[in-house]
VOGU-3710 file (C-alpha; in Angstrom, 3 decimals, decimal comma):
1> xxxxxxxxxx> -15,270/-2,004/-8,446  -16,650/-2,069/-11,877  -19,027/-4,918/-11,584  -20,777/-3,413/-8,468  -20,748/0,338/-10,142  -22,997/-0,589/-13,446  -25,885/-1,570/-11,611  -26,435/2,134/-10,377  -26,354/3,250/-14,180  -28,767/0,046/-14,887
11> xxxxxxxxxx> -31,063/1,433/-12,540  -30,528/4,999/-13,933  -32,140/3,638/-17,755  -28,335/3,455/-19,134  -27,857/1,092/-22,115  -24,817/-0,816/-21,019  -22,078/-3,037/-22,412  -19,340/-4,420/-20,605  -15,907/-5,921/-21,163  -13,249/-7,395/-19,161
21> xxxxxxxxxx> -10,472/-9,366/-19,504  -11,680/-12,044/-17,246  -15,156/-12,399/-19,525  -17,419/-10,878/-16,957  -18,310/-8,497/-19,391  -21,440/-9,244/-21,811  -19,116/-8,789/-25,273  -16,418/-10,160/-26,217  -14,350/-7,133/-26,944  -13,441/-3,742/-25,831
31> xxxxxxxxxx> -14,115/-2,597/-29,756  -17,921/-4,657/-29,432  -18,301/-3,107/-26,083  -17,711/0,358/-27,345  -19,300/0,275/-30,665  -22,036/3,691/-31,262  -21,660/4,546/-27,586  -21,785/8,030/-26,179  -19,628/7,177/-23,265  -16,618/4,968/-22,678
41> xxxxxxxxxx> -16,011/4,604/-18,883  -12,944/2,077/-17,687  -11,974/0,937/-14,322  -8,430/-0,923/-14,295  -5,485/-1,330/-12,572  -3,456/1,564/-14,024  -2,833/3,746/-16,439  -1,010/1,432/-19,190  -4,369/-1,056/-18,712  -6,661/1,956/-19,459
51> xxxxxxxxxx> -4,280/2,802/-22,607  -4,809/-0,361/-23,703  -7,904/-0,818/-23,832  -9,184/2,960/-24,604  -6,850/2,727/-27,805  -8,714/-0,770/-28,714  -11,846/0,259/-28,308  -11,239/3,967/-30,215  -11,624/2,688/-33,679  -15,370/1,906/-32,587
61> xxxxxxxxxx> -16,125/5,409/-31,047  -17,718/7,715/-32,991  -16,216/11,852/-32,823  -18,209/13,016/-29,965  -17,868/10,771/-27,614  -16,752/10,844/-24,417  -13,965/8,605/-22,231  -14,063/8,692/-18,727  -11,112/6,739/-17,042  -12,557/6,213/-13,636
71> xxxxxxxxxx> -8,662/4,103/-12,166  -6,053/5,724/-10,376  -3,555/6,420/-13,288  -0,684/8,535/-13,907  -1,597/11,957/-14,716  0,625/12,695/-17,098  0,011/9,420/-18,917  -3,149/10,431/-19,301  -2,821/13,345/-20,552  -0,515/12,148/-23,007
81> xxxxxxxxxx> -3,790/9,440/-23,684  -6,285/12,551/-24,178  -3,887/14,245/-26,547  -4,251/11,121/-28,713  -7,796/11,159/-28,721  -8,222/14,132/-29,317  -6,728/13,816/-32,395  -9,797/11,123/-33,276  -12,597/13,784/-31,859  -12,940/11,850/-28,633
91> xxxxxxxxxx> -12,705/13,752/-25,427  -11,304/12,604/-22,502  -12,220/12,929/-18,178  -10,536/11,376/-15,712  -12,452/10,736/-12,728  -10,784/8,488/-10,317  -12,926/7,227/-7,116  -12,445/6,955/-3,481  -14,833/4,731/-1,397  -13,796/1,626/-1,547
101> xxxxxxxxxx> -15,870/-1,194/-2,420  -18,523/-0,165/-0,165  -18,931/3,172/-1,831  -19,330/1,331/-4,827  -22,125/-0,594/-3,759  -24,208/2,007/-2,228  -23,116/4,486/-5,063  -21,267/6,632/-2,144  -18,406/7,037/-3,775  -16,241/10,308/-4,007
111> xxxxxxxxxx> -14,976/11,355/-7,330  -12,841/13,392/-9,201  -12,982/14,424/-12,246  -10,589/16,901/-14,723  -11,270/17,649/-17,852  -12,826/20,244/-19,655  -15,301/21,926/-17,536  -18,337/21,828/-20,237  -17,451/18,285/-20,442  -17,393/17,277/-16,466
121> xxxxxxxxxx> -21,164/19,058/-16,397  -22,044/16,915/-19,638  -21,275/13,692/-17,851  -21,758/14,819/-14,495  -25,363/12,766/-14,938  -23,689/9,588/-15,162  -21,229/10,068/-12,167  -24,063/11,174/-9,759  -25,339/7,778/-10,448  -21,936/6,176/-9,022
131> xxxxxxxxxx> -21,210/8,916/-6,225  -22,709/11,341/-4,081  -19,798/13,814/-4,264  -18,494/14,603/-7,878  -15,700/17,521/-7,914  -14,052/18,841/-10,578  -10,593/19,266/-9,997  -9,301/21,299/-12,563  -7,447/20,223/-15,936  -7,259/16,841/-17,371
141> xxxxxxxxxx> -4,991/14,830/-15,082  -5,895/17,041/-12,141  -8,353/14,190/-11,151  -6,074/11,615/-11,001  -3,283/13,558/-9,577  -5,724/14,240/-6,796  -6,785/10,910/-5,977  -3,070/10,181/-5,768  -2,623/12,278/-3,103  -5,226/11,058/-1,468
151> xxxxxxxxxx> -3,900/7,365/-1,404  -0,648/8,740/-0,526  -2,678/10,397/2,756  -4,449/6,987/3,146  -1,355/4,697/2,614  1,013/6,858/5,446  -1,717/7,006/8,106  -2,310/3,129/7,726  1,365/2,655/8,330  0,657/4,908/12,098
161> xxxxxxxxxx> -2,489/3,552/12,691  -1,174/0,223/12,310  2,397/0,656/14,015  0,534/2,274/16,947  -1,665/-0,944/17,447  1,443/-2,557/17,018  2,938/-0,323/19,995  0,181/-0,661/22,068  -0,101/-4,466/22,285  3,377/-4,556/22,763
171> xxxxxxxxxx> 3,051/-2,606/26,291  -0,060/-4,393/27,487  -3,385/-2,104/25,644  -6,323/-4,165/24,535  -6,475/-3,979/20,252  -10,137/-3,258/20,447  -10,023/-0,658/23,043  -7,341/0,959/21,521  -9,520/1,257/18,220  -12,649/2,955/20,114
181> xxxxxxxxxx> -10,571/5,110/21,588  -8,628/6,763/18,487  -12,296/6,971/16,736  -13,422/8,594/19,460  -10,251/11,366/19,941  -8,260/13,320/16,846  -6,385/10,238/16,142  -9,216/8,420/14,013  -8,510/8,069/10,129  -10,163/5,125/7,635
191> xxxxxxxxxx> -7,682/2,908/8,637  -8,970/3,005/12,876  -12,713/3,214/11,393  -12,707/0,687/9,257  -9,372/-1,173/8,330  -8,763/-2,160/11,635  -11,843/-2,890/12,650  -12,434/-5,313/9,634  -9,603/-6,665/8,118  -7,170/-6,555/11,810
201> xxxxxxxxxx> -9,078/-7,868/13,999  -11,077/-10,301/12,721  -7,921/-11,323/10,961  -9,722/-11,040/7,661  -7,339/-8,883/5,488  -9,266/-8,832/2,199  -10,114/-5,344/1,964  -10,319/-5,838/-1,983  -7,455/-3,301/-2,750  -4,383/-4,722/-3,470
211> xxxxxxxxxx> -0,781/-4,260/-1,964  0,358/-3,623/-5,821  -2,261/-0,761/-6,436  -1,347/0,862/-2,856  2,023/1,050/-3,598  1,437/1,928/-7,397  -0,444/4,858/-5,934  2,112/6,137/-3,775  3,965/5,661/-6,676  2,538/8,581/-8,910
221> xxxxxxxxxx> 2,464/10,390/-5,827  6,057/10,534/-5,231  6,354/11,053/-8,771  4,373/14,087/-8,660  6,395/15,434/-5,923  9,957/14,924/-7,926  8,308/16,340/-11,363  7,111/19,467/-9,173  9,855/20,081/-7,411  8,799/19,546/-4,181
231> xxxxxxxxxx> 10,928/17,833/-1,602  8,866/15,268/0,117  11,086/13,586/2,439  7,843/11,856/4,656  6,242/10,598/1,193  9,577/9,080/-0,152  9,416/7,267/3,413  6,126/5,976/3,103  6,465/5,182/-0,529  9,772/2,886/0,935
241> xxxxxxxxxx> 8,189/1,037/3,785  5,032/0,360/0,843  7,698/-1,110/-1,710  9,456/-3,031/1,168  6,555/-4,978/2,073  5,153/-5,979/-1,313  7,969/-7,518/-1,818  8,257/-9,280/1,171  4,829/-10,297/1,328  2,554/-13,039/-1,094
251> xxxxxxxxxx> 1,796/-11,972/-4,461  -1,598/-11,055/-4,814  -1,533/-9,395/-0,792  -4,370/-7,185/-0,035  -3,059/-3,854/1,002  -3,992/-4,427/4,849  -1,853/-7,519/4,561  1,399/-4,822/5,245  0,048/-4,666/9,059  1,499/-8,731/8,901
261> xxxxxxxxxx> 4,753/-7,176/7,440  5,426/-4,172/10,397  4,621/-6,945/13,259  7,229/-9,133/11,926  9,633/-5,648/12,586  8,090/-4,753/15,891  11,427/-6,180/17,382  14,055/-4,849/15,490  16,631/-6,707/17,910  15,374/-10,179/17,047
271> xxxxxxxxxx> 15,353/-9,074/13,363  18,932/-8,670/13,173  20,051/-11,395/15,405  18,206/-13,432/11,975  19,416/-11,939/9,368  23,400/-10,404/10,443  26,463/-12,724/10,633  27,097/-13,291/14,333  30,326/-11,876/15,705  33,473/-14,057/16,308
281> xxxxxxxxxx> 32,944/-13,744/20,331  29,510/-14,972/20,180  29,656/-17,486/17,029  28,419/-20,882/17,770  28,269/-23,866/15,892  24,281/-23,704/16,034  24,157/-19,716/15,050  26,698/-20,776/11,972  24,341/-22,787/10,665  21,503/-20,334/10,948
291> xxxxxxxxxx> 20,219/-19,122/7,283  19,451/-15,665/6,132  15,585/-16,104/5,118  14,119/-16,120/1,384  12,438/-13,013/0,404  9,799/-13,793/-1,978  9,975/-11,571/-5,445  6,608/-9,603/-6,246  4,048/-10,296/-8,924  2,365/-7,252/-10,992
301> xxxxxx> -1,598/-7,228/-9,464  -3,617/-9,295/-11,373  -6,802/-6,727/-13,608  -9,931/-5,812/-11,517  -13,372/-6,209/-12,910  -14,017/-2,924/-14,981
//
C-alpha cells in the first residue's frame, strides 16, 4: 500500500524518504528517513509495528512535526503512542485507509483521520493527494476505531456473500450468475463487486490483504465492543469463524483464501464422519484406522511495504 501511495505525493512536489524493513525504502533507517521532516507518515501491519518504528525514528523529528499513522491499529494503543509524543512536541493523526490496493493506485482511497482538528486541516493537503474522501472522525484514535468497524462490516458480509455462493452451487445456481444478480438487487457488498468476481472465480485469491490483518481487524473491533460495553454477539461470531480459518489455512493466506476454508464445511455431515470416533455399531476395521487430520498452526503476517 505504501509503495503505490508515494507516487501521488511525488507528483504533488513532496520531498520524500522512505524506509522499510524489506529495503524498498531509499535510506537505510527509519531515524535517516525521518531526519528534518515536517511529516512522518507509516503504513504497517499494526499498531506495535507503527510503535516501533515511530519511537525509532522520534529522536530525528524536530518539535513540530507531525505523525500520521495511516495502518489499521488499535486505538487505544495509539493513543497511548500520541501521549508519548507529545511529550517530545510531536503531534500525532491517525488516518487509517479503505480502498484497497486499487484505491491506492488511483489515489481513491477513503480515509480517516482523528486528531486534533487544526491538525487534520494542516495535513489535510497531503491526504487529498492519497484519497478523494478525507473525514475527520473525531479524537485521536477515533480514526482507527472507525476503520475497524469498517473491516468488521467488510469481514462479516464476506463470510454471507461467500457462504451464499457456497449455497447456491450446492442446489444447482451458476457462480457467475449468482454474482450479477446480487450486484444488481440489495444484496451487493465489496465482496459480490469485486472479491468474488476477482479472486473466486478466476480462482486467483491474492487480493493483497492478508488473512492475519482481517482477522487482526476484527480483532480491535471486538475489542472495542467489550471495552464499551456493548454486547456484540454477531461480531464475536464473525471474529470466531475469522480466527478459525487462519488457523486452518497456509500461513501467509490472503484474506479471500477463507472462501477455501467455508467450502471445506459446506457438508457438515461429511465433516464429522472425518474427524469423530465412529460408534461401536458402525466401527470397522477400515474407519479405525481413519486419522483425525493435522491442523496447521498460524504464522504472524509478514510487514507490508510502508
Amino acid at each position: 500500500m505504501g509503495r503505490r501511495m508515494v507516487p501521488h505525493l511525488e507528483r504533488a512536489g513532496f520531498a520524500l524518504r522512505t524506509y522499510d524493513l524489506n529495503g524498498s525504502g531509499i535510506c537505510s533507517s527509519a531515524r535517516e528517513a525521518a531526519r528534518g521532516a515536517d511529516i512522518l507518515i507509516t503504513m504497517l501491519p499494526d499498531g506495535k509495528a507503527v510503535a516501533k518504528a515511530v519511537l525509532a525514528a522520534l529522536p530525528a523529528l524536530a518539535r513540530g512535526a507531525i505523525v500520521i499513522d495511516m495502518s489499521s491499529s488499535d486505538p487505544v494503543g495509539t493513543r497511548a503512542l500520541g501521549k508519548r509524543l507529545a511529550g517530545r512536541g510531536v503531534t500525532l493523526v491517525d488516518a487509517p485507509v479503505s480502498g484497497a490496493k486499487a484505491g491506492a493506485e488511483q489515489a481513491t482511497l477513503a480515509i480517516m483521520a482523528g486528531g486534533d482538528a487544526q491538525t487534520v486541516e494542516r495535513v489535510r493537503p497531503v491526504l487529498e493527494k492519497m484519497g478523494n474522501k478525507v473525514f475527520h472522525t473525531g479524537a485521536l484514535g477515533s480514526g482507527h476505531a472507525m476503520k475497524a468497524l469498517n473491516n468488521y462490516i467488510g469481514a462479516s458480509g464476506t463470510i454471507a456473500a461467500f457462504e451464499a455462493l457456497l449455497v447456491g452451487q450446492a442446489f444447482g445456481l451458476d457462480p457467475k450468475l449468482m454474482t450479477e444478480v446480487f450486484n444488481a438487487s440489495t444484496g451487493y457488498n465489496s465482496t459480490t463487486q469485486r472479491k468474488i468476481p476477482q479472486q473466486i472465480l478466476t480462482g486467483a485469491f491474492a487480493s493483497g490483504f492478508s488473512m492475519a490483518l482481517m482477522t487482526k481487524d476484527v480483532g480491535i473491533a471486538a475489542g472495542l465492543a467489550r471495552a464499551t460495553g456493548v454486547r456484540a454477539r454477531y461480531l464475536a461470531d464473525t471474529l470466531r469463524i475469522w480466527r478459525e480459518a487462519l488457523a486452518r489455512l497456509p500461513a501467509g493466506a490472503d484474506h479471500s483464501e477463507i472462501y477455501r476454508y467455508l467450502e471445506k464445511l459446506r457438508r457438515p455431515g461429511a465433516a464429522a464422519r472425518r474427524t469423530s470416533a465412529p460408534s461401536r455399531d458402525a466401527a470397522s476395521p477400515r474407519a479405525t484406522r481413519r486419522r483425525t487430520p493435522r491442523r496447521p498452526t498460524s504464522v504472524p503476517a509478514r510487514r507490508r511495504p510502508a
